[in-house]
VOBA-1610 file (N, C-alpha, C; in pm, whole numbers, padded with zeros to 5 digits, always signed):
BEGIN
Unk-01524+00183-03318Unk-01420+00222-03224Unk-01307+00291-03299Unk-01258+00410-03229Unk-01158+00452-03309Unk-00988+00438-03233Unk-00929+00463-03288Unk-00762+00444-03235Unk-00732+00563-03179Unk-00821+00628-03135Unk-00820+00774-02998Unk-00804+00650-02896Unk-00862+00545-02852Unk-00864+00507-02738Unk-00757+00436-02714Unk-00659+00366-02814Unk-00517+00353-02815Unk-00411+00439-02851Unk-00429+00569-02819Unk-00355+00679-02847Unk-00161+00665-02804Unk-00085+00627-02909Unk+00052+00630-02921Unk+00086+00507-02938Unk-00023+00451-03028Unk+00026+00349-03083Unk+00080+00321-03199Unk+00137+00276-03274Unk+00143+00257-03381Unk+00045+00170-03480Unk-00041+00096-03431Unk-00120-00017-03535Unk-00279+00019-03442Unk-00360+00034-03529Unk-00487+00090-03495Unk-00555-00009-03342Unk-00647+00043-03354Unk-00713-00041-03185Unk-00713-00161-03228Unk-00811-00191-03335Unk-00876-00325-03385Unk-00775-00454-03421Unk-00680-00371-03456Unk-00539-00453-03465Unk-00509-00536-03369Unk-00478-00412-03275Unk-00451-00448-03107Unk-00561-00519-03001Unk-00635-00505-03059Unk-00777-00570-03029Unk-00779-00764-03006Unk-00790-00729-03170Unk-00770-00912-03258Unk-00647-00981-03186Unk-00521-00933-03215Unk-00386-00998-03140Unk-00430-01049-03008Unk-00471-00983-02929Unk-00511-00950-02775Unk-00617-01114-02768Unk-00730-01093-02829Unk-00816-01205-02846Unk-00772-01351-02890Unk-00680-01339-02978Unk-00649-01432-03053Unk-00569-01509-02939Unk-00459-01441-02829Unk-00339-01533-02748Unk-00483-01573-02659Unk-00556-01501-02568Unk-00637-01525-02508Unk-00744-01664-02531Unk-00795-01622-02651Unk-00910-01714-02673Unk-00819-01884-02720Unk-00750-01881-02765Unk-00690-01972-02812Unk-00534-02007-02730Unk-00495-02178-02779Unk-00428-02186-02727Unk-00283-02131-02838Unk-00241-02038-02835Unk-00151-01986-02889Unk-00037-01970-02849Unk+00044-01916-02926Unk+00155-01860-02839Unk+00163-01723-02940Unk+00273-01618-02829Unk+00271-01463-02914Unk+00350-01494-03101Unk+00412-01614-03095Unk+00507-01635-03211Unk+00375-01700-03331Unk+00278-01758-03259Unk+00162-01801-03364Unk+00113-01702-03400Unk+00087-01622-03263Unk-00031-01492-03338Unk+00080-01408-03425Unk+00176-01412-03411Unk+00280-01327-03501Unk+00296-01372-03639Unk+00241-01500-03682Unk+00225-01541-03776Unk+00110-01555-03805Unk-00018-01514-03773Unk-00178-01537-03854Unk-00149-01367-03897Unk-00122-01265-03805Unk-00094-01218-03849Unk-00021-01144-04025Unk+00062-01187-03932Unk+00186-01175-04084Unk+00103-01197-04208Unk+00000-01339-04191Unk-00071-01434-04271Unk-00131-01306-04379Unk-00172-01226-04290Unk-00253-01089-04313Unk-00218-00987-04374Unk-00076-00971-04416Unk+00009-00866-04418Unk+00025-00772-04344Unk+00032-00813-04187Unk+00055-00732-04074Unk+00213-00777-03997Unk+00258-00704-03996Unk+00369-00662-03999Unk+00408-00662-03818Unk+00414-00768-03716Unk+00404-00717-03583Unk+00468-00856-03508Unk+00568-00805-03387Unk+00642-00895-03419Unk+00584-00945-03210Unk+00611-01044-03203Unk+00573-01164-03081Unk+00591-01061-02944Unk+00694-01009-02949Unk+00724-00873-02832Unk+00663-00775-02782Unk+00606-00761-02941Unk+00525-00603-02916Unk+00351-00677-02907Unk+00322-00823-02936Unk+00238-00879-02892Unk+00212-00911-02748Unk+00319-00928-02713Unk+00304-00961-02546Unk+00271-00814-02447Unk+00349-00746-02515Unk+00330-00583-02456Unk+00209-00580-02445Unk+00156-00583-02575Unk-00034-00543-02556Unk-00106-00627-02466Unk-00056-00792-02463Unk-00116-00845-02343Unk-00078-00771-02238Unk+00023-00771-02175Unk+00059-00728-02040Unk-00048-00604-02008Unk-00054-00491-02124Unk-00093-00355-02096Unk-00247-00378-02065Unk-00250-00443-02146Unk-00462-00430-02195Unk-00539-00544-02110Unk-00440-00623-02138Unk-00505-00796-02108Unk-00569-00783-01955Unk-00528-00758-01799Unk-00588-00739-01723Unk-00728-00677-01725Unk-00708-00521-01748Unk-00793-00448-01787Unk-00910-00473-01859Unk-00896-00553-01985Unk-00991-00623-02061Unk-01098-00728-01968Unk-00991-00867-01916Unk-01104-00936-01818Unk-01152-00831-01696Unk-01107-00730-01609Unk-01186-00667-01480Unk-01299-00629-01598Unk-01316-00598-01703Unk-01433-00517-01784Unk-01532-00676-01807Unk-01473-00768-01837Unk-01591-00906-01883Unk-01626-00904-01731Unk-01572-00912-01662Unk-01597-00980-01482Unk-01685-00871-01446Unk-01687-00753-01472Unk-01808-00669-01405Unk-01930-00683-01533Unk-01940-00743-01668Unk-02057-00738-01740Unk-02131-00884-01665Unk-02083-00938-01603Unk-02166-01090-01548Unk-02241-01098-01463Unk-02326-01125-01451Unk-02409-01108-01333Unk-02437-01170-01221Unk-02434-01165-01126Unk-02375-01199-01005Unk-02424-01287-00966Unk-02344-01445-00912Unk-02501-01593-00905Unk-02525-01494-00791Unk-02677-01591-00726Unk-02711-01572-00631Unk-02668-01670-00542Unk-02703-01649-00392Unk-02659-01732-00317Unk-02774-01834-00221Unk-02756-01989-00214Unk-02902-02003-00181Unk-02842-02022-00006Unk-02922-02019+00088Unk-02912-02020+00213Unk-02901-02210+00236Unk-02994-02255+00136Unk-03040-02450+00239Unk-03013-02455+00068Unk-03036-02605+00055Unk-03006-02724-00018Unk-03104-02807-00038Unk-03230-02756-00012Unk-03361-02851+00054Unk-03405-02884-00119Unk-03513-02903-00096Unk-03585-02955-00221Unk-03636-02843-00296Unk-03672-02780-00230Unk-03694-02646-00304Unk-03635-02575-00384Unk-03521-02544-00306Unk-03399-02513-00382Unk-03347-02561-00489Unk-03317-02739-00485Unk-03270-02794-00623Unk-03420-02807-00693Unk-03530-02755-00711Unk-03603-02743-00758Unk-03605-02593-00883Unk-03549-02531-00781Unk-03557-02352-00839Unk-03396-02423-00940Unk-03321-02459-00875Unk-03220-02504-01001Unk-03257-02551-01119Unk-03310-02703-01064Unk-03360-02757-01205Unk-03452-02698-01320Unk-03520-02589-01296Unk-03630-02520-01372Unk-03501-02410-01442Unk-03411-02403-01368Unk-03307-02258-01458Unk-03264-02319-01499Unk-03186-02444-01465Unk-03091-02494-01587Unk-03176-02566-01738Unk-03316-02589-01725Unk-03377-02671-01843Unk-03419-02566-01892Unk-03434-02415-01792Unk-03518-02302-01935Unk-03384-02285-01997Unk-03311-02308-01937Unk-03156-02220-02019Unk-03095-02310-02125Unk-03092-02430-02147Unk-03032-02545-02219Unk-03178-02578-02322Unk-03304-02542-02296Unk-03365-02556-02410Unk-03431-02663-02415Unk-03409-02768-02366Unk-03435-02899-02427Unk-03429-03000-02320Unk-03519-03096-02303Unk-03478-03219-02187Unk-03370-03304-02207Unk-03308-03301-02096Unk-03169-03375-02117Unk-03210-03550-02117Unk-03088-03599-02191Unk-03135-03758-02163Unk-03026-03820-02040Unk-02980-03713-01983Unk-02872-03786-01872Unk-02854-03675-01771Unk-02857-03668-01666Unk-02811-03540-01558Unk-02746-03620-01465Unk-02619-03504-01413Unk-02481-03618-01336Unk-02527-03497-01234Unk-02584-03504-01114Unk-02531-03471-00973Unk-02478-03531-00871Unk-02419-03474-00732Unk-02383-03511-00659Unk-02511-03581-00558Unk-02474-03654-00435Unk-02563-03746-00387Unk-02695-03690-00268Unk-02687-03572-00233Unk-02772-03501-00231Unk-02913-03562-00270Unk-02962-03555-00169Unk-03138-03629-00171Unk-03199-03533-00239Unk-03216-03417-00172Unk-03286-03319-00273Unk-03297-03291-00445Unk-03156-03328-00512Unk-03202-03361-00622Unk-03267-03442-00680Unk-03226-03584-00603Unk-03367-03658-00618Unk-03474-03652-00669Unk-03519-03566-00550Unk-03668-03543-00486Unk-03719-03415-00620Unk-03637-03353-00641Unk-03644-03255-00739Unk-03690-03311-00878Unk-03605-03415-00889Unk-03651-03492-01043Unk-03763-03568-01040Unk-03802-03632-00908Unk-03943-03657-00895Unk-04061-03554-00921Unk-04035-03420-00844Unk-04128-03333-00848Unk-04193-03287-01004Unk-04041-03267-01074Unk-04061-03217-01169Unk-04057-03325-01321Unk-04107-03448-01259Unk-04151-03513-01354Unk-04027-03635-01474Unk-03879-03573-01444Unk-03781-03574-01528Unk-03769-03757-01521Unk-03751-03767-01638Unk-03805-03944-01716Unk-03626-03931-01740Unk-03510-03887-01713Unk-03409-03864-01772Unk-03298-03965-01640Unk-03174-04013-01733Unk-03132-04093-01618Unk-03074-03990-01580Unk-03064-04045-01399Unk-02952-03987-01335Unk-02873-04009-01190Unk-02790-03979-01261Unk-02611-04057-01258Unk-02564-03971-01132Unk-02543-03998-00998Unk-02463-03949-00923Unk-02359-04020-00848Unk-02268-04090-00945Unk-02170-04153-00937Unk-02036-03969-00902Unk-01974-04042-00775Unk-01848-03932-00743Unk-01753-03945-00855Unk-01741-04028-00956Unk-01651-04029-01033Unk-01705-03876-01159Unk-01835-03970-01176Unk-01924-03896-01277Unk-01908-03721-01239Unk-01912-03725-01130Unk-01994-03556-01107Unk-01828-03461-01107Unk-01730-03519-01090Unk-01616-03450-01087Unk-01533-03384-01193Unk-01598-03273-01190Unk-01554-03175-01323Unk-01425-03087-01285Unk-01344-03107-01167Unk-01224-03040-01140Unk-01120-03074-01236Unk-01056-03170-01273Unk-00975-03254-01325Unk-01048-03131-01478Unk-01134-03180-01537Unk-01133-03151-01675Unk-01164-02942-01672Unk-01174-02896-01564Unk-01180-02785-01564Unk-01044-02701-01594Unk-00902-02812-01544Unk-00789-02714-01538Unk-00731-02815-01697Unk-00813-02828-01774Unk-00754-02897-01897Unk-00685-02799-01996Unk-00807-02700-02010Unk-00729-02601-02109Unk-00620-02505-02066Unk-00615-02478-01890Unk-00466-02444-01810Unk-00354-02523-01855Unk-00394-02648-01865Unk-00242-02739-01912Unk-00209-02730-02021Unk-00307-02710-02140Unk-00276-02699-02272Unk-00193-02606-02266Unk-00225-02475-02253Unk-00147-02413-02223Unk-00007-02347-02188Unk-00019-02495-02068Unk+00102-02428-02000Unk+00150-02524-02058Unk+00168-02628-02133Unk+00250-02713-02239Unk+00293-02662-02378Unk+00200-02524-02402Unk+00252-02430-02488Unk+00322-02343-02462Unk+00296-02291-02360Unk+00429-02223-02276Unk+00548-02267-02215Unk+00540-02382-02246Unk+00697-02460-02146Unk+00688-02427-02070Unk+00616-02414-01994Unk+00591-02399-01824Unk+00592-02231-01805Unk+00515-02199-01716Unk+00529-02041-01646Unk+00639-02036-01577Unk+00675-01906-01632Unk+00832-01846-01553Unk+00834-01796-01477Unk+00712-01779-01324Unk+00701-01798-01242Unk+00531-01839-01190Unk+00522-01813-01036Unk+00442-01827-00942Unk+00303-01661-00996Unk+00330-01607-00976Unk+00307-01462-00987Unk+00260-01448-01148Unk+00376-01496-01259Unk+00296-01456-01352Unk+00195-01570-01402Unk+00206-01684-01321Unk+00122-01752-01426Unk-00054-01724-01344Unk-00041-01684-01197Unk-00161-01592-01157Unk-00177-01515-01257Unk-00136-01485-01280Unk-00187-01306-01367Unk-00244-01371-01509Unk-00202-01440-01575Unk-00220-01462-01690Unk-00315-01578-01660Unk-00386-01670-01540Unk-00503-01734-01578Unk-00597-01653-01560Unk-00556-01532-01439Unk-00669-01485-01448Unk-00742-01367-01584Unk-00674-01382-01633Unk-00706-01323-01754Unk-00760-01408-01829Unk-00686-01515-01861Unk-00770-01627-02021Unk-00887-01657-01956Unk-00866-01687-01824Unk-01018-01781-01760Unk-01114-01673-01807Unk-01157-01554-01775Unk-01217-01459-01774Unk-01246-01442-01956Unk-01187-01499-02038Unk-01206-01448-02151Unk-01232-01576-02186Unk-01160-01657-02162Unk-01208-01802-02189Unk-01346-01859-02202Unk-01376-01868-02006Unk-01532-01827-01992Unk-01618-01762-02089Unk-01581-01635-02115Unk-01679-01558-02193Unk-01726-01615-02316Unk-01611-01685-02405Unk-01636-01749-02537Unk-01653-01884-02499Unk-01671-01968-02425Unk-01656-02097-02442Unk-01791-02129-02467Unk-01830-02208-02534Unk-02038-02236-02530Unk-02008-02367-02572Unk-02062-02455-02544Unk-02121-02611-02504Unk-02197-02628-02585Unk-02106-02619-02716Unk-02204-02647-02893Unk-02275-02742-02882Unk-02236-02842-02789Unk-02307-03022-02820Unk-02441-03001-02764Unk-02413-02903-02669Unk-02606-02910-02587Unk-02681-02830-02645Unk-02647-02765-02742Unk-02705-02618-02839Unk-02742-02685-02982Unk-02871-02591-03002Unk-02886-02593-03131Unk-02743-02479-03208Unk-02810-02503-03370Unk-02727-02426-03436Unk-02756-02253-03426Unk-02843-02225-03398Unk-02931-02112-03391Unk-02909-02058-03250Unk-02890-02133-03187Unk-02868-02067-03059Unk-02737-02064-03031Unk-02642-02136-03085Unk-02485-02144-03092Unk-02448-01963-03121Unk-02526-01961-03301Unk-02505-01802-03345Unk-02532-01718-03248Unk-02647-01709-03180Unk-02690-01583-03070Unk-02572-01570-02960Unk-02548-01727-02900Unk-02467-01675-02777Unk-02311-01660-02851Unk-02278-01707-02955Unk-02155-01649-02982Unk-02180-01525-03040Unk-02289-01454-03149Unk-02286-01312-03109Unk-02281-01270-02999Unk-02326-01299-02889Unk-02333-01205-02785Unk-02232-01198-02713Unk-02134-01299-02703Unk-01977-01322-02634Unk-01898-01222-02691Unk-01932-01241-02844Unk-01844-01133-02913Unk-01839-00966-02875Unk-01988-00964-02885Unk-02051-00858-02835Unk-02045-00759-02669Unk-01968-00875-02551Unk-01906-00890-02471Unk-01757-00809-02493Unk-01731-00918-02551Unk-01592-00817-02615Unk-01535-00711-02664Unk-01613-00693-02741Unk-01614-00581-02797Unk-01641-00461-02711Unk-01741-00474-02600Unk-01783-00372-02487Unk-01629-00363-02435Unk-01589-00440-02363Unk-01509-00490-02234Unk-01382-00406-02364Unk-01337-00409-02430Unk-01190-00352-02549Unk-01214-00221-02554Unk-01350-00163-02551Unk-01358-00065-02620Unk-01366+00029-02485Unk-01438-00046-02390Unk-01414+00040-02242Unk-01321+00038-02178Unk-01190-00038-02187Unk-01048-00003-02136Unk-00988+00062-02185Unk-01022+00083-02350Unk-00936+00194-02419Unk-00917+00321-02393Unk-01062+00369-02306Unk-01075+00515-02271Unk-00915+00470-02105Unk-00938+00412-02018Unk-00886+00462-01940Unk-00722+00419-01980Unk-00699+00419-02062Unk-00526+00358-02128Unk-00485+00555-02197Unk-00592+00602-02269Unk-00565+00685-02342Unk-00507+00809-02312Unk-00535+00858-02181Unk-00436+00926-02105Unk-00310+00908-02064Unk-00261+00770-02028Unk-00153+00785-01971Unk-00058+00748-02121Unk-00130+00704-02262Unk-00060+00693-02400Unk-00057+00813-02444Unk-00169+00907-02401Unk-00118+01060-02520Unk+00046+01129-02439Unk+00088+01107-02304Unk+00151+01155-02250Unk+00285+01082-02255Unk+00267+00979-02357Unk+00447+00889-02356Unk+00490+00873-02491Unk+00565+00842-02496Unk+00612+00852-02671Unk+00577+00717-02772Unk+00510+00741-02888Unk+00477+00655-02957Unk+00530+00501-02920Unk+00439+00431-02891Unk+00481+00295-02856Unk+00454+00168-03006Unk+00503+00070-02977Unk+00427-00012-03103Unk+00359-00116-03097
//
């Protein structure tokens, strides 16, 4: 990638790139990344970090959100159905689980009968409730932020980390080591698409304003 696609910048794409990733993927703040930085002998100060979020950061997740592919939608809930589930989620995880938490739904049941599964399972309402631990890394967050300074921006800014968040997050514990490497190449690899294809549509309205930093 070249720094045509950040045209009037002062610090190359890849620069602007990494910063960008770094508040995103992590729980940071612009004054940390201003210091791994620095760490680096990069020279860039928390302000002109946030700028690049504001500018790029949307732009970046609409580019991950259109590389995903779209679930499907099932019509019934029957046995069949949590059948066609259970066969995608065990080709995709690799390995027989020794525990599966669903909700109380007969059909899964009937599903783990069909398909043989010797594995316990747990459909306790306590068990199956992944809301609570879903908005965990939102709070981290927003305990690094001292709270959002408003309604409006703190929309804007989940919907960005979630979207990038998502993209990198992988569930090392259910993964081999080998398959850890592939899907974090390929997240990366995600990224790298999604940075390098917002740069083109930024680069027009940067050749036409005065050097920014």
């Amino acid at each position: 990638m070249t720094t045509l696609f950040y045209r009037g910048h002062r610090f190359p794409a890849a620069i602007i790139q990494h910063a960008i990733w770094l508040y995103l993927r992590f729980t940071l703040s612009y004054r940390d990344v201003e210091e791994l930085l620095a760490e680096r002998g990069l020279d860039v100060s928390y302000e002109t970090i946030r700028r690049w979020v504001l500018k790029f950061g949307s732009g970046v997740a609409r580019r991950l959100r259109q590389q995903r592919s779209r679930p499907g939608v099932q019509p019934r809930r029957d046995k069949r159905a949590a059948i066609r589930l259970m066969r995608k989620l065990l080709r995709k995880q690799g390995f027989a689980p020794r525990q599966a938490v669903t909700d109380k739904l007969r059909s899964n049941a009937a599903a783990f009968q069909a398909l043989h599964l010797n594995c316990r399972h747990e459909q306790g309402l306590r068990a199956n409730n992944r809301a609570e631990n879903s908005h965990q890394v939102a709070r981290r967050r927003k305990r690094k932020m001292q709270r959002f300074k408003s309604a409006g921006s703190a929309q804007r800014f989940l919907n960005i980390r979630a979207t990038v968040h998502n993209t990198s997050y992988l569930q090392r514990h259910l993964i081999s080591r080998s398959t850890l490497r592939t899907f974090r190449a390929e997240a990366m690899a995600n990224w790298q698409a999604a940075v390098a294809a917002i740069g083109s549509e930024f680069s027009l309205v940067s050749s036409s304003s005065p050097p920014a930093t």
